[in-house]
C-alpha positions as CSV (number, residue, x, y, z in Angstrom):
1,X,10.4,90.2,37.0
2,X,13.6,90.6,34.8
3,X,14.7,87.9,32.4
4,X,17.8,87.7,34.5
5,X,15.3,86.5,37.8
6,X,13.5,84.3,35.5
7,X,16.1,81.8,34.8
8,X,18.9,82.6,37.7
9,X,18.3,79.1,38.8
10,X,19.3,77.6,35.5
11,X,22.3,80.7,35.6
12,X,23.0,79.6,38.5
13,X,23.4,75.8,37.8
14,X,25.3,76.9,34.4
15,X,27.4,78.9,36.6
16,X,28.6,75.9,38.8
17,X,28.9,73.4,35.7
18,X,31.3,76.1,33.9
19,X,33.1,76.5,36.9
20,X,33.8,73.0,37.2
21,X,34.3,72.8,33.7
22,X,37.1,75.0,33.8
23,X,38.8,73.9,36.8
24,X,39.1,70.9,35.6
25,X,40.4,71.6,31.7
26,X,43.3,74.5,32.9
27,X,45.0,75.3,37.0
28,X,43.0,77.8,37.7
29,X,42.8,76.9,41.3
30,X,44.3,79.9,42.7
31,X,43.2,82.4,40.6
32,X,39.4,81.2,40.9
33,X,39.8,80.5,44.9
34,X,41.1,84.5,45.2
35,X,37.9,85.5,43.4
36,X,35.6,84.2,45.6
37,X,35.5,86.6,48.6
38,X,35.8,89.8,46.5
39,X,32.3,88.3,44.2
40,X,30.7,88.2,47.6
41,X,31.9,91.4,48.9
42,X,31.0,93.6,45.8
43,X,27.3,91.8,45.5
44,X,27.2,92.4,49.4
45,X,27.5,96.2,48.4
46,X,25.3,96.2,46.0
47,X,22.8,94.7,48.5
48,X,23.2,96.8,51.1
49,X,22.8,99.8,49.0
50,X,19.3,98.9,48.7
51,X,18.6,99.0,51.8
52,X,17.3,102.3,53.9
53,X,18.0,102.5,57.3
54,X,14.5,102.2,58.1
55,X,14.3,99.0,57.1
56,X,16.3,98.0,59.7
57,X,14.5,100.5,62.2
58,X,11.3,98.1,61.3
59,X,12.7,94.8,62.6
60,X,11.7,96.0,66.2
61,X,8.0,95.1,64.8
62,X,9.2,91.7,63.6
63,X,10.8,90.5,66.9
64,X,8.8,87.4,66.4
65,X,10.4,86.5,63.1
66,X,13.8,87.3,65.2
67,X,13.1,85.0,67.4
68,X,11.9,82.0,65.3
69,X,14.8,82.2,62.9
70,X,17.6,81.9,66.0
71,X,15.5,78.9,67.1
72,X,15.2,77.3,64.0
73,X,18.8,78.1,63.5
74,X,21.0,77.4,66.5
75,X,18.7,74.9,67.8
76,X,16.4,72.6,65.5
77,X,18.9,72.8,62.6
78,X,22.0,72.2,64.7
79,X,20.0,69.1,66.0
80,X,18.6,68.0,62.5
81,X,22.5,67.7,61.4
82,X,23.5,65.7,64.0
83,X,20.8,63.0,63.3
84,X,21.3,63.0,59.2
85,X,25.5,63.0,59.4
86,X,24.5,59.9,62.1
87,X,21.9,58.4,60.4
88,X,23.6,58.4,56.8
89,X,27.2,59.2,57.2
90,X,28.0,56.9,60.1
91,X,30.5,55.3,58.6
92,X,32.5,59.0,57.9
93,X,33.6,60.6,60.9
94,X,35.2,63.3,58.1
95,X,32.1,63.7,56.7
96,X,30.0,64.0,59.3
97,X,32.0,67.5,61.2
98,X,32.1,68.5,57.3
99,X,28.4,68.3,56.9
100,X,28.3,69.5,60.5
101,X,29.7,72.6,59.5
102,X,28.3,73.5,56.5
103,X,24.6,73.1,58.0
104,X,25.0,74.8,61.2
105,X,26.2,78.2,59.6
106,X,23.7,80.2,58.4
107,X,24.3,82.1,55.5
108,X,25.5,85.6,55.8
109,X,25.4,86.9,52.1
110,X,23.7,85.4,49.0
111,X,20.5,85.0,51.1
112,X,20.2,88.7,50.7
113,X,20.3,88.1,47.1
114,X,17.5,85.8,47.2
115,X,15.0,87.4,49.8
116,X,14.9,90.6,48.0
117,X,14.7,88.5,44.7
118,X,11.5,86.6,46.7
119,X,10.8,90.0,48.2
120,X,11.2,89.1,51.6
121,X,11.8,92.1,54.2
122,X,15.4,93.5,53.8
123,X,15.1,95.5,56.6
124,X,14.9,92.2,59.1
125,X,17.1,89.7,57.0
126,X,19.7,92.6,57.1
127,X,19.1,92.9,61.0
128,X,19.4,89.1,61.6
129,X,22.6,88.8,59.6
130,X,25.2,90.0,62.1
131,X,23.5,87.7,64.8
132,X,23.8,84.9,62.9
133,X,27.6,85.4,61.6
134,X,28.6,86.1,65.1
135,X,26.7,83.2,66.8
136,X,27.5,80.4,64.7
137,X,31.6,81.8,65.0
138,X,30.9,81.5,69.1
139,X,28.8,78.0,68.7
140,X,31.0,76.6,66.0
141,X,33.2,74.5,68.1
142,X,30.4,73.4,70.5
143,X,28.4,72.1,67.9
144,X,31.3,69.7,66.8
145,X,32.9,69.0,70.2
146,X,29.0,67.8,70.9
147,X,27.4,66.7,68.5
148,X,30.3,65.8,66.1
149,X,32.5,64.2,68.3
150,X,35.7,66.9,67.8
151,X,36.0,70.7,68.1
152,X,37.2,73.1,65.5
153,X,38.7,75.9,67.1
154,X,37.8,79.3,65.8
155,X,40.5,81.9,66.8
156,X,39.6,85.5,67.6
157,X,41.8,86.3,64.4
158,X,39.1,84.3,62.1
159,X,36.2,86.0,63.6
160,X,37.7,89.5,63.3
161,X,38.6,89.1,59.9
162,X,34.9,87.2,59.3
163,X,33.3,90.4,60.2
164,X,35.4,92.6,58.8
165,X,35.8,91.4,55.6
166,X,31.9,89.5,55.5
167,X,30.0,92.6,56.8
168,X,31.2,95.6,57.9
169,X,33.1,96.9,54.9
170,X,30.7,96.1,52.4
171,X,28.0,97.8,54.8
172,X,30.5,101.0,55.5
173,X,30.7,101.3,51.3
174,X,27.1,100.7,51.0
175,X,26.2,103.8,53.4
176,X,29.1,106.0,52.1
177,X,27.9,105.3,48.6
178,X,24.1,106.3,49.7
179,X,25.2,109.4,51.5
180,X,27.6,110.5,48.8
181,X,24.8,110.0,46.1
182,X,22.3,111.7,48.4
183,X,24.5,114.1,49.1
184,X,25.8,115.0,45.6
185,X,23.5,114.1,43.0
186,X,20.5,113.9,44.9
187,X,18.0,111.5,46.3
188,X,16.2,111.2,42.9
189,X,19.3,110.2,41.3
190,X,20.4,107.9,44.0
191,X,17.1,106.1,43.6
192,X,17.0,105.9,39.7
193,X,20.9,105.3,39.2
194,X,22.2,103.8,42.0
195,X,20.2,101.9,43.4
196,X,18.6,100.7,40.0
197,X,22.7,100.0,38.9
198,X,23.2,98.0,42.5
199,X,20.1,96.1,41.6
200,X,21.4,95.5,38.3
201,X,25.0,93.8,39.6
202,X,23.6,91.7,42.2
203,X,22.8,88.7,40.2
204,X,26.0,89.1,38.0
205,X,28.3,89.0,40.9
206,X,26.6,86.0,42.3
207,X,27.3,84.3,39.1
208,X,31.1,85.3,39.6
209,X,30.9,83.7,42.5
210,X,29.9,80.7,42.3
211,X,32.0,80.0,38.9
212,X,35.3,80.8,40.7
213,X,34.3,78.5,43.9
214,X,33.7,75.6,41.8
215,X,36.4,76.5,39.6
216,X,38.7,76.6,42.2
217,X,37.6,73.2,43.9
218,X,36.5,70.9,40.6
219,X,39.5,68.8,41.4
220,X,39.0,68.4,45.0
221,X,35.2,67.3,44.0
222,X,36.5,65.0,40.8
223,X,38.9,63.9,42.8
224,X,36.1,62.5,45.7
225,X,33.6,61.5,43.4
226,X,32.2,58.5,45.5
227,X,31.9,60.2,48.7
228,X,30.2,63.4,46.9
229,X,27.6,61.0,46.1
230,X,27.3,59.8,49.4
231,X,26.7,63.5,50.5
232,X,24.1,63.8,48.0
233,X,21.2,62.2,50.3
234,X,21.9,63.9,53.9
235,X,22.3,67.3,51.9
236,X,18.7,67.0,49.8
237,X,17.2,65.8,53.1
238,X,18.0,69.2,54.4
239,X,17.3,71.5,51.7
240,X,14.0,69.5,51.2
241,X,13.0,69.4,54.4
242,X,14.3,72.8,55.9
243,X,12.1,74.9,53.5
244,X,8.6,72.8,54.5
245,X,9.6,73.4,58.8
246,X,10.1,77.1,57.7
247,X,6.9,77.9,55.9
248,X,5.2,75.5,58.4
249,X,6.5,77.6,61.6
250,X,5.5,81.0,59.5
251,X,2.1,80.0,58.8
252,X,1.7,78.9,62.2
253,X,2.5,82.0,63.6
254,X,0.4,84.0,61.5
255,X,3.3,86.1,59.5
256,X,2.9,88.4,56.7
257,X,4.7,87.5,53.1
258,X,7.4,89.5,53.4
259,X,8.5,88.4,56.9
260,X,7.5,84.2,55.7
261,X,10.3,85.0,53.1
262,X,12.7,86.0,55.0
263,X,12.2,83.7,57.8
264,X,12.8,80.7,54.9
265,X,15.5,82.2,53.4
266,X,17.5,82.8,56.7
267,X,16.6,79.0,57.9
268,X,17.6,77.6,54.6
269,X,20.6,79.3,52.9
270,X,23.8,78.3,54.7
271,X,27.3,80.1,54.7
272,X,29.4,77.7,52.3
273,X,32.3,80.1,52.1
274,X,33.0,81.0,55.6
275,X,32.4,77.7,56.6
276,X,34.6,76.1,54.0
277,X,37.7,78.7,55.1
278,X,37.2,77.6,59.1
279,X,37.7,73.6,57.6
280,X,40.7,74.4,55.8
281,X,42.1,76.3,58.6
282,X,41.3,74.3,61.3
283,X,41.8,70.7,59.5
284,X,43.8,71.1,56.5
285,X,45.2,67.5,56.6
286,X,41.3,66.0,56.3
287,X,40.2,67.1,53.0
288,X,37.0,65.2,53.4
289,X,35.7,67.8,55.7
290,X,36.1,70.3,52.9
291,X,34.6,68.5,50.2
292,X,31.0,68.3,52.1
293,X,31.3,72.1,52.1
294,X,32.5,72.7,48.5
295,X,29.4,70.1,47.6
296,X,27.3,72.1,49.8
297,X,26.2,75.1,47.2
298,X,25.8,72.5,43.9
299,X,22.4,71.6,45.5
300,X,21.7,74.7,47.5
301,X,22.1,77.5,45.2
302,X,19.6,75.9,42.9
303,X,16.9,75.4,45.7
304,X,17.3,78.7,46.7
305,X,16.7,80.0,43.5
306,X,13.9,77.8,42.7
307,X,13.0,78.4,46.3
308,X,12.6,82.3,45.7
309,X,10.1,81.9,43.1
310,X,8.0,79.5,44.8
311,X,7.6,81.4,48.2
312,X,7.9,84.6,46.2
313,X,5.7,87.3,47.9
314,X,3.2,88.1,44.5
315,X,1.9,91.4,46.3
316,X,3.6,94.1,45.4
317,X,1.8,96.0,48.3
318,X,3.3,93.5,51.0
319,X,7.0,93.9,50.1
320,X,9.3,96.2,51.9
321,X,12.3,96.8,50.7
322,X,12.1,100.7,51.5
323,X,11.8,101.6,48.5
């Protein structure tokens, strides 16, 4: 394990406090908020380049861990939400549909990042992603029309531009990029260089990241201190309890390490950056709902970290990353 995977939970934390830091000290709002999606589309690149297409070839063998993570996804989770925004956020209809959102959208990027970190199977956390980015953009509104009491609309133009931009161009670069090294250098060289230099950016550009989202909302957060606070206890019920229902299901149903990874990393991580653009777009006059989702990643990027070392497959033999 590299130095860099060592302490990325205490890079990633420094990461957010910078970020912050900055925001608030010079206006760098713009500039940081423009940052964002390209961080996430390059370390999406440098993901998928790491993975062979027989990885995803393998998830027919995993159908179970399929299975279990739509479940756990679009149906306990979804239901979990509900009764923590009601239970502790009663009071906050705002904050309620914003923690609403942030917890029923799976995440469909960093949690690459930290199941190969864990090494969990690529090949079936690549497979799951374009299920889950597609099904929480269809189930988005029903989830808030019933169980948060009012519907945010997602228009086809949103989704379009969701998968566009979110997964198929960084997976269309990632393949040309594998076939033009195969192709021109060779597959020795595409194994040694590139992949090794994809591996190397990953963590990097999730640093990038994370500074410029909380660069470009530290005055939205300074701004709602008290109700960040009140955020706080719904959103480390979650991230506590989220990882013990995952490994609980996975060793119930018997799964190997690799696939137990994945299965907690998909149930866990959650998509803070399409989540927080669907808020802004479809309430921008209720800047409460946005808050819960800039909030969001300041205690879930350091569980999954820590998370990825603690359920972190320690036989070599088990992982496949197809490699």
């Amino acid at each position: 394990m590299s130095t860099s995977e060592k302490f990325q939970s205490v890079f990633v934390a420094l990461a957010a406090v910078l970020g912050l830091g900055v925001g608030l000290l010079w206006p760098v709002g713009g500039v940081a908020g423009h940052l964002v999606l390209p961080a996430l589309m390059l370390m999406l690149v440098a993901v998928f380049i790491q993975v062979d297409a027989a990885q995803v070839r393998r998830v027919r063998d995993a159908g179970t861990v399929v299975a279990t993570s739509l479940v756990l996804n679009f149906v306990f989770t979804p239901l979990f939400a509900w009764a923590l925004g009601a239970g502790l956020l009663g009071d906050s209809p705002d904050l309620r549909i914003g923690l609403l959102l942030l917890l029923v959208t799976p995440c469909t990027d960093w949690y690459l990042v930290f199941t190969g970190l864990a090494r969990g199977h690529l090949g079936v956390a690549t497979a799951v992603l374009p299920v889950n980015l597609l099904l929480q953009l269809l189930l988005l509104p029903v989830y808030v029309l019933l169980l948060g009491g009012e519907a945010a609309m997602v228009g086809s133009g949103t989704l379009v531009e969701a998968v566009l931009l979110v997964l198929v161009v960084p997976l269309v670069l990632a393949v040309v990029a594998r076939w033009s090294a195969s192709r021109w250098k060779g597959a020795r060289w595409r194994d040694e260089g590139l992949l090794s230099a994809a591996s190397a950016s990953v963590l990097p550009l999730l640093y990038v990241a994370v500074f410029a989202m909380f660069a470009g909302q530290a005055r939205t957060v300074v701004a709602h201190l008290g109700d960040l606070a009140t955020l706080l206890l719904p959103l480390a019920a979650f991230f506590l309890v989220m990882p013990w229902v995952a490994v609980g299901v996975s060793r119930l149903l018997g799964l190997p390490g690799d696939q137990r990874v994945t299965l907690t990393m998909t149930t866990v991580a959650r998509n803070s950056p399409v989540a927080l653009a669907i808020a802004v777009a479809a309430f921008p006059d209720r800047p409460l709902i946005a808050v819960a989702l800039v909030v969001g990643p300041l205690v879930e990027l350091p569980v999954l970290a820590v998370l990825s070392q603690i359920v972190r497959v320690r036989d070599r033999g088990t992982r496949v990353t197809g490699r």
